[in-house]
CHARMM-style PDB file with segment names, atoms N, HN, CA, C and O in Angstrom:
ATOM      1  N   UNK     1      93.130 -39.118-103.718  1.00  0.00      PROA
ATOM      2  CA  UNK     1      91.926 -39.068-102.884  1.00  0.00      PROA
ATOM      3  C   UNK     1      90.698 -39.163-103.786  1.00  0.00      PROA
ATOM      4  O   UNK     1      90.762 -38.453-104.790  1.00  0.00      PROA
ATOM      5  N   UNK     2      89.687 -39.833-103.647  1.00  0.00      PROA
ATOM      6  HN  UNK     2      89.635 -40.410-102.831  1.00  0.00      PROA
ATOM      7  CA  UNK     2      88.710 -39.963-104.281  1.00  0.00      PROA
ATOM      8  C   UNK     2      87.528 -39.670-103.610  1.00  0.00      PROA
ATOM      9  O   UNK     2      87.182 -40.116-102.516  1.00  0.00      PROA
ATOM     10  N   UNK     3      86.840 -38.782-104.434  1.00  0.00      PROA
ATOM     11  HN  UNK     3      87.121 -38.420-105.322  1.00  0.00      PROA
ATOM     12  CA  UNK     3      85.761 -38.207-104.086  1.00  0.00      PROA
ATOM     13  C   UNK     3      84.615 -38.706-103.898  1.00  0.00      PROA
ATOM     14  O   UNK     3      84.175 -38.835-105.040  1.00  0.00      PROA
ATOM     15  N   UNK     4      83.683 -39.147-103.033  1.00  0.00      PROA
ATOM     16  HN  UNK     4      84.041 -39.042-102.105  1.00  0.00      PROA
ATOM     17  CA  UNK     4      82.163 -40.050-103.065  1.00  0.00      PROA
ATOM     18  C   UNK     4      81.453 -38.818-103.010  1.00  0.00      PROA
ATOM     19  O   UNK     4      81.819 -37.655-102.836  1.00  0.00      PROA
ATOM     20  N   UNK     5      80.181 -39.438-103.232  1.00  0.00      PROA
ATOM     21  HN  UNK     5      79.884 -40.383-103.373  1.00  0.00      PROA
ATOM     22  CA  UNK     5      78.936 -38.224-104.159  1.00  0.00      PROA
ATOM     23  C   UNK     5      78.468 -37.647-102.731  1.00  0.00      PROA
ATOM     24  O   UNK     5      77.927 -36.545-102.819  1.00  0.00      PROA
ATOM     25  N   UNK     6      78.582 -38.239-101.289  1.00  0.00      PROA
ATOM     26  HN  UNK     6      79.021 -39.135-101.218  1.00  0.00      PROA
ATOM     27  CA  UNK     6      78.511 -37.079-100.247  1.00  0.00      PROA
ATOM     28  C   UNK     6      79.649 -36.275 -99.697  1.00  0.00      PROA
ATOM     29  O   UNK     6      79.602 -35.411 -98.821  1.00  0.00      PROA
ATOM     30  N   UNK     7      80.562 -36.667-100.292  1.00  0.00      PROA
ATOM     31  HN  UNK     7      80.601 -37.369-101.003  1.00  0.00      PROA
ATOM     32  CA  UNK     7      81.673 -35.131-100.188  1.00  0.00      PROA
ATOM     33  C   UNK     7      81.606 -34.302-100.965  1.00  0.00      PROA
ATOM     34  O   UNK     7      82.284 -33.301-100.737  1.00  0.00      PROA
ATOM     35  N   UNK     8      80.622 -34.340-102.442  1.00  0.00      PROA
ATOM     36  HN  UNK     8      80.071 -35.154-102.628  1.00  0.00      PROA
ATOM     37  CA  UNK     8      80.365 -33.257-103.376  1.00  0.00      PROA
ATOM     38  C   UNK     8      79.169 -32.289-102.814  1.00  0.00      PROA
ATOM     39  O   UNK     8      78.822 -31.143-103.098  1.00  0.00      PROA
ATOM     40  N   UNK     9      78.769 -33.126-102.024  1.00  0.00      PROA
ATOM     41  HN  UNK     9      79.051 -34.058-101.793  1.00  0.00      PROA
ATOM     42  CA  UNK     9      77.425 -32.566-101.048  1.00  0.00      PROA
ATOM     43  C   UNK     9      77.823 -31.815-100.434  1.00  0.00      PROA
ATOM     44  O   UNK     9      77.320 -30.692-100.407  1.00  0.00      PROA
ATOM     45  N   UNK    10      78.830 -32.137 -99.742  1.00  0.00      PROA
ATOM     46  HN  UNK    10      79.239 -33.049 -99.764  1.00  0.00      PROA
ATOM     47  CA  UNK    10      79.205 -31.219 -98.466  1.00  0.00      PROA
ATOM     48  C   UNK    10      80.563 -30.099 -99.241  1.00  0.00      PROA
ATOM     49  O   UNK    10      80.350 -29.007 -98.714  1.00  0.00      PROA
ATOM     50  N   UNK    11      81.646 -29.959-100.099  1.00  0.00      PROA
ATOM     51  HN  UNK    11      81.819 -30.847-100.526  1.00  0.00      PROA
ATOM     52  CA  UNK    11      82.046 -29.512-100.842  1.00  0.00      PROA
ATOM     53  C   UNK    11      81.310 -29.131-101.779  1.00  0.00      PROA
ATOM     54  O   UNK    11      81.344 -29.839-102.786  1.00  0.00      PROA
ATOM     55  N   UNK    12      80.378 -27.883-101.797  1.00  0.00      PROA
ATOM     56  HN  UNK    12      80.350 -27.308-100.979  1.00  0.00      PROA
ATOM     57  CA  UNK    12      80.045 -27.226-103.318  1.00  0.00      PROA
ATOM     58  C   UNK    12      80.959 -27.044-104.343  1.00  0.00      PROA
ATOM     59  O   UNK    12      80.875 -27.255-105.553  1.00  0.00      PROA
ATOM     60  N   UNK    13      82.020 -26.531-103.502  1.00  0.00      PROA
ATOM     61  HN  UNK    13      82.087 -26.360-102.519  1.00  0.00      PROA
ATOM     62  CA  UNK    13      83.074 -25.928-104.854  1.00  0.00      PROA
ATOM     63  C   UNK    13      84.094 -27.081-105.104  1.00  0.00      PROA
ATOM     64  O   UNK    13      85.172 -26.567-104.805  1.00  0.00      PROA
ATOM     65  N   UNK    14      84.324 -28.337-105.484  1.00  0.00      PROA
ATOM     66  HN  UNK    14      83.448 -28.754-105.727  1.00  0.00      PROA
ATOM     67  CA  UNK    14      85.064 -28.989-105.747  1.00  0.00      PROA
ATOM     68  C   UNK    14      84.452 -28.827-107.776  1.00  0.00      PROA
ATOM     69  O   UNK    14      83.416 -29.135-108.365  1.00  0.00      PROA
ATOM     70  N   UNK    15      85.285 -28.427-108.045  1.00  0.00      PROA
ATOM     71  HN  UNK    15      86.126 -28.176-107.566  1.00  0.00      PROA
ATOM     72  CA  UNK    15      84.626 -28.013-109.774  1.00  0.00      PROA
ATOM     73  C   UNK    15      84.670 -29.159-110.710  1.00  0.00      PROA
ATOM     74  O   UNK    15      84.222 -28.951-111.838  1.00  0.00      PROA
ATOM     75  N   UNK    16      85.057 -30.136-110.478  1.00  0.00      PROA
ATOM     76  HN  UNK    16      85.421 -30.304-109.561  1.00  0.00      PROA
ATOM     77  CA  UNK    16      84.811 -31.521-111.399  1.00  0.00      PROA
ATOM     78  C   UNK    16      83.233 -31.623-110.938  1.00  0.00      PROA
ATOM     79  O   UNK    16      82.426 -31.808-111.850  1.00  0.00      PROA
ATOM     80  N   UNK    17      82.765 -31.524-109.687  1.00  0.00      PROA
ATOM     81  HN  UNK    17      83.420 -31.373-108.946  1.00  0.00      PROA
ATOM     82  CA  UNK    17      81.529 -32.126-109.400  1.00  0.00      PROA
ATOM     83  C   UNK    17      80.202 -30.948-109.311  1.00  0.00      PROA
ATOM     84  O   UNK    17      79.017 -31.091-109.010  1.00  0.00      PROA
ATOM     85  N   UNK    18      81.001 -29.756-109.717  1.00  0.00      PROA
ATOM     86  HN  UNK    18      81.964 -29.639-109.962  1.00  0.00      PROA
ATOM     87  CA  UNK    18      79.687 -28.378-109.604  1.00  0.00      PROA
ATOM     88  C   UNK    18      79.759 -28.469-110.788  1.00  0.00      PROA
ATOM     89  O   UNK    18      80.631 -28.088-111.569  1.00  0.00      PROA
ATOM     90  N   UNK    19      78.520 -29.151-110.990  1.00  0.00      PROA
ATOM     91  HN  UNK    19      77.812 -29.460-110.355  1.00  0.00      PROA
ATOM     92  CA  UNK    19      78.091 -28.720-112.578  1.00  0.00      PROA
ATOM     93  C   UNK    19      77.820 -26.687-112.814  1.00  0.00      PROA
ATOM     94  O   UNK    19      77.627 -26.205-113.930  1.00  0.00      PROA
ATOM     95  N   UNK    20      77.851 -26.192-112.071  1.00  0.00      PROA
ATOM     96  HN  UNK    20      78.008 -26.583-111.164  1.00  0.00      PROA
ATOM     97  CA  UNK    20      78.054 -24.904-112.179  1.00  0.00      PROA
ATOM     98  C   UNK    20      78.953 -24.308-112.536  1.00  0.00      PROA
ATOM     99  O   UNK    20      78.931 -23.573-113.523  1.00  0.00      PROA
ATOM    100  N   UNK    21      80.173 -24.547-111.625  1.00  0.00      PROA
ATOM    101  HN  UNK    21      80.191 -25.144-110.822  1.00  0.00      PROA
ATOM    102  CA  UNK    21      81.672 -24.227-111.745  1.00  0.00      PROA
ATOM    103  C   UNK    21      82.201 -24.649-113.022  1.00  0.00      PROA
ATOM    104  O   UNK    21      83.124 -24.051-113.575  1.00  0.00      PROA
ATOM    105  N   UNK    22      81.245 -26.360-113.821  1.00  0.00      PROA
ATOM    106  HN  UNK    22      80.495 -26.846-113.373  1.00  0.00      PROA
ATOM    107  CA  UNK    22      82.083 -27.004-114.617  1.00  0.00      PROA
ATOM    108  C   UNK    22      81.738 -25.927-115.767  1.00  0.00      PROA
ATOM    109  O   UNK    22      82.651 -25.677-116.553  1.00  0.00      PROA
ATOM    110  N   UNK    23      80.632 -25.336-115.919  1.00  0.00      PROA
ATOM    111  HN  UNK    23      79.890 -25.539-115.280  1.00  0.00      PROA
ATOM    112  CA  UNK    23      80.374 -24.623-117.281  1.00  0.00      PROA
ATOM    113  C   UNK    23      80.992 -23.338-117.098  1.00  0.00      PROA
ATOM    114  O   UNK    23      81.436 -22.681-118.040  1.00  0.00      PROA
ATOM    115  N   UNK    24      81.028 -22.945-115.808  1.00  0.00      PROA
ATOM    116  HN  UNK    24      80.667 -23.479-115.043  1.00  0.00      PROA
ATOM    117  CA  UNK    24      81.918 -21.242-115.745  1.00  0.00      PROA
ATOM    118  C   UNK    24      83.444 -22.126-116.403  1.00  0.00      PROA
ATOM    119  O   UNK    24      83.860 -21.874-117.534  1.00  0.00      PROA
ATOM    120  N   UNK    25      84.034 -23.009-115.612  1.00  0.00      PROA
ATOM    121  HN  UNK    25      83.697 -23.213-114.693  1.00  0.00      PROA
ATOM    122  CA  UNK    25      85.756 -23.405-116.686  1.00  0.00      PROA
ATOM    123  C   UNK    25      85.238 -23.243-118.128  1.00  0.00      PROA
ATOM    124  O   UNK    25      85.786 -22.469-118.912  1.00  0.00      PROA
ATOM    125  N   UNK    26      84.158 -23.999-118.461  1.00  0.00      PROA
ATOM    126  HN  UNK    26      83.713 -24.628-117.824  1.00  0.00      PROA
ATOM    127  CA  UNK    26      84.341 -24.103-120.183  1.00  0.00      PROA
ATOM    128  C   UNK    26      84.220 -22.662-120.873  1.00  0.00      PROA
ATOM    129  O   UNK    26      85.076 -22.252-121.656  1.00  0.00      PROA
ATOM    130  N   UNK    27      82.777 -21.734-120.418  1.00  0.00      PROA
ATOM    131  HN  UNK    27      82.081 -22.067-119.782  1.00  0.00      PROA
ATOM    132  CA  UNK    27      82.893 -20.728-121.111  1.00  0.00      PROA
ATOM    133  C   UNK    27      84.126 -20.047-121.043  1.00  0.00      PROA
ATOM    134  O   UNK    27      84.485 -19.348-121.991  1.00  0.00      PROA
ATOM    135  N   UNK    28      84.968 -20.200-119.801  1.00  0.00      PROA
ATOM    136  HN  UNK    28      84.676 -20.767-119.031  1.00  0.00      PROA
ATOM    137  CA  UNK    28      86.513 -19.134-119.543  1.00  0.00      PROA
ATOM    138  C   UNK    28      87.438 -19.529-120.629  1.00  0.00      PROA
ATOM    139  O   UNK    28      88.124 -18.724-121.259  1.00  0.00      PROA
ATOM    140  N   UNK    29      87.415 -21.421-120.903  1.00  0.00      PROA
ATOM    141  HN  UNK    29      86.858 -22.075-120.391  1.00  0.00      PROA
ATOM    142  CA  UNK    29      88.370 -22.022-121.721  1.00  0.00      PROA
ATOM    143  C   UNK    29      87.649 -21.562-123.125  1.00  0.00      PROA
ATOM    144  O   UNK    29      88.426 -21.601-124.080  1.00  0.00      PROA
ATOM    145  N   UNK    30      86.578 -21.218-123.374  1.00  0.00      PROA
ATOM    146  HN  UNK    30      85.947 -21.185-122.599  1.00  0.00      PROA
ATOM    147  CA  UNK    30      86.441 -21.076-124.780  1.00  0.00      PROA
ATOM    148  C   UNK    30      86.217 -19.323-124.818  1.00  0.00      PROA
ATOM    149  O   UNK    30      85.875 -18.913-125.927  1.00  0.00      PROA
ATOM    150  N   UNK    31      86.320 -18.618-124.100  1.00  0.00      PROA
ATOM    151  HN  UNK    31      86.598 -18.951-123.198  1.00  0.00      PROA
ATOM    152  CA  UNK    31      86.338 -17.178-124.443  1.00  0.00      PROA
ATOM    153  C   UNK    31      87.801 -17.264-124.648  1.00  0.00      PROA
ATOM    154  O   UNK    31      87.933 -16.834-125.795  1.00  0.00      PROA
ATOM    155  N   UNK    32      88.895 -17.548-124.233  1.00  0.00      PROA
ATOM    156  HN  UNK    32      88.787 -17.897-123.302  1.00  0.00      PROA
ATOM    157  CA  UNK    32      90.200 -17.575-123.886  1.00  0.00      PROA
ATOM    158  C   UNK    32      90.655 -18.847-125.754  1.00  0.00      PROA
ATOM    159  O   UNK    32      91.625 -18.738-126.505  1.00  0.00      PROA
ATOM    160  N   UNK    33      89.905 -19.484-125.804  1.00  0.00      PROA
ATOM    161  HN  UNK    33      89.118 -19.573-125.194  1.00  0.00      PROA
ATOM    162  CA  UNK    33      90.367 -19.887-126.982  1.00  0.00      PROA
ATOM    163  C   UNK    33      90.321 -19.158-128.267  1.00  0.00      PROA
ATOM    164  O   UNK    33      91.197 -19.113-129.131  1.00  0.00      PROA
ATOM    165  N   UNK    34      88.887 -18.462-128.250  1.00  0.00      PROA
ATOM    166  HN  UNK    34      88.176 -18.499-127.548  1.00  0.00      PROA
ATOM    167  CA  UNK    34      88.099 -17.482-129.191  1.00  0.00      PROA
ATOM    168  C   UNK    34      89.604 -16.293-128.887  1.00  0.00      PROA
ATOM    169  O   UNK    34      90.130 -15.893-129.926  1.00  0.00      PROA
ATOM    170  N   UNK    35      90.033 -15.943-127.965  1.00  0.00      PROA
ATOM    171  HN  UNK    35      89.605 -16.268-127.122  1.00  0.00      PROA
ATOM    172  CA  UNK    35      90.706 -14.536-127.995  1.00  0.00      PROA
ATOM    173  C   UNK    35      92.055 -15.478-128.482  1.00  0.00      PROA
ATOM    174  O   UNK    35      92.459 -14.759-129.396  1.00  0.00      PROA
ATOM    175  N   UNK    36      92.754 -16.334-128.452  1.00  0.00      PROA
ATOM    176  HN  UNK    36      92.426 -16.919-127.710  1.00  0.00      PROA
ATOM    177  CA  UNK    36      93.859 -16.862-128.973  1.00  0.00      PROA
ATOM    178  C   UNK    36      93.803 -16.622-130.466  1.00  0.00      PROA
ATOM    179  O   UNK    36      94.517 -15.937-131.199  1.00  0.00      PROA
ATOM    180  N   UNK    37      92.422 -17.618-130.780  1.00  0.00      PROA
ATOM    181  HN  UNK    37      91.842 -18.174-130.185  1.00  0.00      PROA
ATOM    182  CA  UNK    37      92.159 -17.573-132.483  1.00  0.00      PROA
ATOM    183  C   UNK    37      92.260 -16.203-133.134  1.00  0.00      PROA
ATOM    184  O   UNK    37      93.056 -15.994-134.050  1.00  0.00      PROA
ATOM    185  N   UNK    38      91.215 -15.011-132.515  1.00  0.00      PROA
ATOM    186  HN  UNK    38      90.569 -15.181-131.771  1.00  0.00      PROA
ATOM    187  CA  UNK    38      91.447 -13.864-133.414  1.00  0.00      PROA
ATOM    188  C   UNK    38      92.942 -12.884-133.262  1.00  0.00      PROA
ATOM    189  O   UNK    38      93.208 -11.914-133.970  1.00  0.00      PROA
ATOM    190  N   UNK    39      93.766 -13.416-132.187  1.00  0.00      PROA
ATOM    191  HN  UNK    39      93.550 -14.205-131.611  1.00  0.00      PROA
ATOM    192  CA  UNK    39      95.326 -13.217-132.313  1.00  0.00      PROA
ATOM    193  C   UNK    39      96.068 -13.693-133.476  1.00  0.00      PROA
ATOM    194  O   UNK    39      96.877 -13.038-134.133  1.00  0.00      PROA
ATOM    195  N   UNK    40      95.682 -14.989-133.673  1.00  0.00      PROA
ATOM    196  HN  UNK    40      95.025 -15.521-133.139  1.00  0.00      PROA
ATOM    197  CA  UNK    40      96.633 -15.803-134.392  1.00  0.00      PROA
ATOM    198  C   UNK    40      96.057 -14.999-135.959  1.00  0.00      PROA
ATOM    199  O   UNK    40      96.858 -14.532-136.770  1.00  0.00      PROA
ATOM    200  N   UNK    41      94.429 -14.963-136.168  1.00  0.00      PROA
ATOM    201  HN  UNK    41      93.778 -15.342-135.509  1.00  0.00      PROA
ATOM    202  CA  UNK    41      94.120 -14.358-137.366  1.00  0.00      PROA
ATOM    203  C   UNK    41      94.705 -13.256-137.360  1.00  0.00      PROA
ATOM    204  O   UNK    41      95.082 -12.971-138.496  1.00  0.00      PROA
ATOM    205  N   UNK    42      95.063 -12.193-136.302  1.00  0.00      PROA
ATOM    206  HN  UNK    42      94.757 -12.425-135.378  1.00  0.00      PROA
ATOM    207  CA  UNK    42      95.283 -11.081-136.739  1.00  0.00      PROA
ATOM    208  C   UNK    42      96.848 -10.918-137.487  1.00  0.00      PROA
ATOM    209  O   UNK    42      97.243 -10.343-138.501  1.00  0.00      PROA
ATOM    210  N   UNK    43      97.573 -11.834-136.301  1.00  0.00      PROA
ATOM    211  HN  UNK    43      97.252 -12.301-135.477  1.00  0.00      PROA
ATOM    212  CA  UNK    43      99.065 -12.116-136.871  1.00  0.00      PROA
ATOM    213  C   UNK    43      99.172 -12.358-138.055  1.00  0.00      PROA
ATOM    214  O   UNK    43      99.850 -11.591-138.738  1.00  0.00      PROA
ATOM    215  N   UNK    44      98.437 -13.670-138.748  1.00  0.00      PROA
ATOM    216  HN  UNK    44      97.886 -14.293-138.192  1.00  0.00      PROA
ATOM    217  CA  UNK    44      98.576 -14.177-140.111  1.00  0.00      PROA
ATOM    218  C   UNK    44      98.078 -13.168-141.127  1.00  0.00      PROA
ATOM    219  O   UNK    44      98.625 -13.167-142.230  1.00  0.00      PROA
ATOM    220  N   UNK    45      97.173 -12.373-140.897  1.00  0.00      PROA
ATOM    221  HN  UNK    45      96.728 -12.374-140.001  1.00  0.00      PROA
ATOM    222  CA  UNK    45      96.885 -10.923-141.558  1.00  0.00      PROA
ATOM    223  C   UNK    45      97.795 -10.241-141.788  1.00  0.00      PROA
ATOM    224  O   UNK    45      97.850  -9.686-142.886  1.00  0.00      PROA
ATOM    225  N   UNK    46      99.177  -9.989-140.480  1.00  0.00      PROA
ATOM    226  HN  UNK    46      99.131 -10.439-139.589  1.00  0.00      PROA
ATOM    227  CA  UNK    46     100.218  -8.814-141.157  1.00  0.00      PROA
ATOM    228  C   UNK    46     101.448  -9.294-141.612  1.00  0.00      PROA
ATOM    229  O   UNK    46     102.359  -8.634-142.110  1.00  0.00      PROA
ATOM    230  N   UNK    47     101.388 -10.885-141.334  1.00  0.00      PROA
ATOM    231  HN  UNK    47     100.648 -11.422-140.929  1.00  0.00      PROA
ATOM    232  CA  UNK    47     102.385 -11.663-142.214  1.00  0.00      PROA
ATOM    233  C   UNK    47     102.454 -11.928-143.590  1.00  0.00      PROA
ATOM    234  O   UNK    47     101.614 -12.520-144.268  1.00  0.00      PROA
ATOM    235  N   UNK    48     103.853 -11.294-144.058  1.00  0.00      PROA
ATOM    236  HN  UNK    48     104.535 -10.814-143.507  1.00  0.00      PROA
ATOM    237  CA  UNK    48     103.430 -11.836-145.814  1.00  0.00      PROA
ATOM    238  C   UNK    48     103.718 -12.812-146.216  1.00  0.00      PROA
ATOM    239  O   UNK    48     104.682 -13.522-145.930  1.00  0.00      PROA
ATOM    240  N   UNK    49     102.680 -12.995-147.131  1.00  0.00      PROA
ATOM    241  HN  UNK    49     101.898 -12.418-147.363  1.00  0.00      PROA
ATOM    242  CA  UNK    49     102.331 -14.452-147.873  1.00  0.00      PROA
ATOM    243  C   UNK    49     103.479 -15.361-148.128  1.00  0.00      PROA
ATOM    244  O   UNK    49     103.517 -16.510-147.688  1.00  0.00      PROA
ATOM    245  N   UNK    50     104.622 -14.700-149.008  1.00  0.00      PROA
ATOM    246  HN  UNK    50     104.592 -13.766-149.366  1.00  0.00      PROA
ATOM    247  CA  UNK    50     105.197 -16.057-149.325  1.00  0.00      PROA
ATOM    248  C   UNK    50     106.679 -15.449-148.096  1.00  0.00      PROA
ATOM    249  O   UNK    50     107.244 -14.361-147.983  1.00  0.00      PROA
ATOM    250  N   UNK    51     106.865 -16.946-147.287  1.00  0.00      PROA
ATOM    251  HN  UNK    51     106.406 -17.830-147.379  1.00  0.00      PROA
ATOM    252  CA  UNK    51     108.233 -16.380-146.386  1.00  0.00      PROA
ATOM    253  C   UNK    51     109.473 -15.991-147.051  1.00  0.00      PROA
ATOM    254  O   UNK    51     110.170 -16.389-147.984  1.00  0.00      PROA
ATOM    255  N   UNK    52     109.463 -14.894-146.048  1.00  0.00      PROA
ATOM    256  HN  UNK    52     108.897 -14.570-145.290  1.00  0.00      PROA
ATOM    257  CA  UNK    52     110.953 -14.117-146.759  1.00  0.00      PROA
ATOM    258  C   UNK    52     112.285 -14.573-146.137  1.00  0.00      PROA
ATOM    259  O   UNK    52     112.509 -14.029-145.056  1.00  0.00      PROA
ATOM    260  N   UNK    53     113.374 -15.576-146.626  1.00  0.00      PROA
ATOM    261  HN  UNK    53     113.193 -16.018-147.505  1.00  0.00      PROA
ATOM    262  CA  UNK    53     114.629 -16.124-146.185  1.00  0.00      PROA
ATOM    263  C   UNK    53     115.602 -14.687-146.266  1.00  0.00      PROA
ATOM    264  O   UNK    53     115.713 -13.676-146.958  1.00  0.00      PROA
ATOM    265  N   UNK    54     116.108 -15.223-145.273  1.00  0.00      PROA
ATOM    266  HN  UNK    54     116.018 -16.044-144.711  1.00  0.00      PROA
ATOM    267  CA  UNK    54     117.712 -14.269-145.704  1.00  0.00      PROA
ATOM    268  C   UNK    54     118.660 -14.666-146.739  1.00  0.00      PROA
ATOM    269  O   UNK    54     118.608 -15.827-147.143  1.00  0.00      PROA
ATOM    270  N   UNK    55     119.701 -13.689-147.323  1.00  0.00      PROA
ATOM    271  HN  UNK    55     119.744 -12.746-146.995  1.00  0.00      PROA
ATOM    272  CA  UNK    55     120.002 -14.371-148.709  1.00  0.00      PROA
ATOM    273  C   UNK    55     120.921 -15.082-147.991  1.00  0.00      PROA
ATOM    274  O   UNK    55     121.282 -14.695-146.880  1.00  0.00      PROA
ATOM    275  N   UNK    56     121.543 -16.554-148.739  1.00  0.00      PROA
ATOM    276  HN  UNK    56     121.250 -16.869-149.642  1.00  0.00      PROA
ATOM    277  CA  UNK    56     122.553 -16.991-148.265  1.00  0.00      PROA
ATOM    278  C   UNK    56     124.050 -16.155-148.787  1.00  0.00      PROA
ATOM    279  O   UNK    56     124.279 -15.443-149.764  1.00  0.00      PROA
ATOM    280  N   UNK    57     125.069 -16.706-147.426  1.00  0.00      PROA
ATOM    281  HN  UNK    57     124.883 -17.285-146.632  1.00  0.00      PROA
ATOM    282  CA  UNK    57     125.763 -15.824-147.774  1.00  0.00      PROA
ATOM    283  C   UNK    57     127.067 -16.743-148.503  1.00  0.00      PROA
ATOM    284  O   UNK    57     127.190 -17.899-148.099  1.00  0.00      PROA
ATOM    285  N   UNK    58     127.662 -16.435-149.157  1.00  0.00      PROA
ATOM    286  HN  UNK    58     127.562 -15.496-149.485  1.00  0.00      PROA
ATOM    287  CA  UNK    58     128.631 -17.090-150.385  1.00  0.00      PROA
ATOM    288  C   UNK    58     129.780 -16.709-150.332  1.00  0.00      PROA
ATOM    289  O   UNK    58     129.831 -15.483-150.226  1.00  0.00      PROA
ATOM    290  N   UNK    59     130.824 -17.235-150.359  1.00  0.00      PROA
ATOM    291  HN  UNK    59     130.782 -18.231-150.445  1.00  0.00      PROA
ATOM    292  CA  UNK    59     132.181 -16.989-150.230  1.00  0.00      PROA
ATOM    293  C   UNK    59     132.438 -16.638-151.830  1.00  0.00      PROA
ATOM    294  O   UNK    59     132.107 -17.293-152.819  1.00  0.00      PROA
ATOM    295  N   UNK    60     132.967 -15.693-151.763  1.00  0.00      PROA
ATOM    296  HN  UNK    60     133.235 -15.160-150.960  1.00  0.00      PROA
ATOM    297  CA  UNK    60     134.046 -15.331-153.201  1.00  0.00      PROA
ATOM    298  C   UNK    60     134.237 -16.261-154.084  1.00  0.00      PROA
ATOM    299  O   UNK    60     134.167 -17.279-153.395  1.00  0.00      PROA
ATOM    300  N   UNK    61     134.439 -16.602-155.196  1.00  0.00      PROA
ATOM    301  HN  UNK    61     134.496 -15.775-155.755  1.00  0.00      PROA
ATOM    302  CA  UNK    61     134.437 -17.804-155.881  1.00  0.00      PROA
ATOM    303  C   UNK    61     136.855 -17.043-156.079  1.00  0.00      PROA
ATOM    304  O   UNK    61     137.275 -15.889-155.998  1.00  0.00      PROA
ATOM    305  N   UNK    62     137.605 -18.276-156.305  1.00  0.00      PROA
ATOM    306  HN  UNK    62     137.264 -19.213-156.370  1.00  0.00      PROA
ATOM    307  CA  UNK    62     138.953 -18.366-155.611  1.00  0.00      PROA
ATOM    308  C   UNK    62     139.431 -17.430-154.595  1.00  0.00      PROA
ATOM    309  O   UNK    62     140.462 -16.797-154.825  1.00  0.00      PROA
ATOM    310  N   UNK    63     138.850 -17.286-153.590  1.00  0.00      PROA
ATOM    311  HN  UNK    63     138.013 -17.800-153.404  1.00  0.00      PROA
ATOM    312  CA  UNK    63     139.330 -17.036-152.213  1.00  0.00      PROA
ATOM    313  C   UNK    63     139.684 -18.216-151.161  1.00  0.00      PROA
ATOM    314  O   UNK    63     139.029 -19.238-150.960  1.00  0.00      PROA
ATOM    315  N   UNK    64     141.102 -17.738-150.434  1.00  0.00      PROA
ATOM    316  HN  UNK    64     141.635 -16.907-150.597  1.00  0.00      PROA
ATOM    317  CA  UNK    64     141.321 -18.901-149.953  1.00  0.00      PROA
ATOM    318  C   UNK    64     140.900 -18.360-148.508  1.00  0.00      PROA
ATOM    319  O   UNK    64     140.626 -17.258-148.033  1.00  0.00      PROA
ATOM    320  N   UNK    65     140.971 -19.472-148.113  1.00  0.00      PROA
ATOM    321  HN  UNK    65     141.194 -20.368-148.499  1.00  0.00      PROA
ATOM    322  CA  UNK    65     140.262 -19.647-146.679  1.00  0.00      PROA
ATOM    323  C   UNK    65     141.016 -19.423-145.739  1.00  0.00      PROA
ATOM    324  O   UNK    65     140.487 -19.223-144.646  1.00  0.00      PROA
ATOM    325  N   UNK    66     142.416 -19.384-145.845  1.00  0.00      PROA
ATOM    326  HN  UNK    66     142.845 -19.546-146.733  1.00  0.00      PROA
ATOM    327  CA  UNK    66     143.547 -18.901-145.085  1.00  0.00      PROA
ATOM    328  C   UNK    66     143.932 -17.186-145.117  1.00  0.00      PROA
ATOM    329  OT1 UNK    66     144.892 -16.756-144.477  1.00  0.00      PROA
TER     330      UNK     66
END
């Protein structure tokens, strides 16, 4: 369905066309990005630096497999 500029008239709240509505989405999408980012900083803060593997694990040197 495509919208003509007198159904935005008569629809206020269609939010592609309320330049009102359009800046309330962005500030929501960028408060909501801002709170992602200082998550991810906080995570990488209590992660240590170099990654820690599990040891591999090694079979007996002449053990048979049977």
């Amino acid at each position: 369905m495509v919208f003509q500029s007198s159904d935005a008239e008569e629809h206020p709240m269609i939010p592609f066309t309320n330049p009102e509505i359009q800046l309330e989405l962005v500030h929501a999408q960028a408060a909501e990005l801002v709170r992602e980012a200082d998550d991810y900083r906080r995570a990488k803060a209590l992660r240590p630096k170099e990654p820690r593997h599990w040891p591999r694990l090694r079979r007996a040197a002449k053990q048979s497999i049977a």
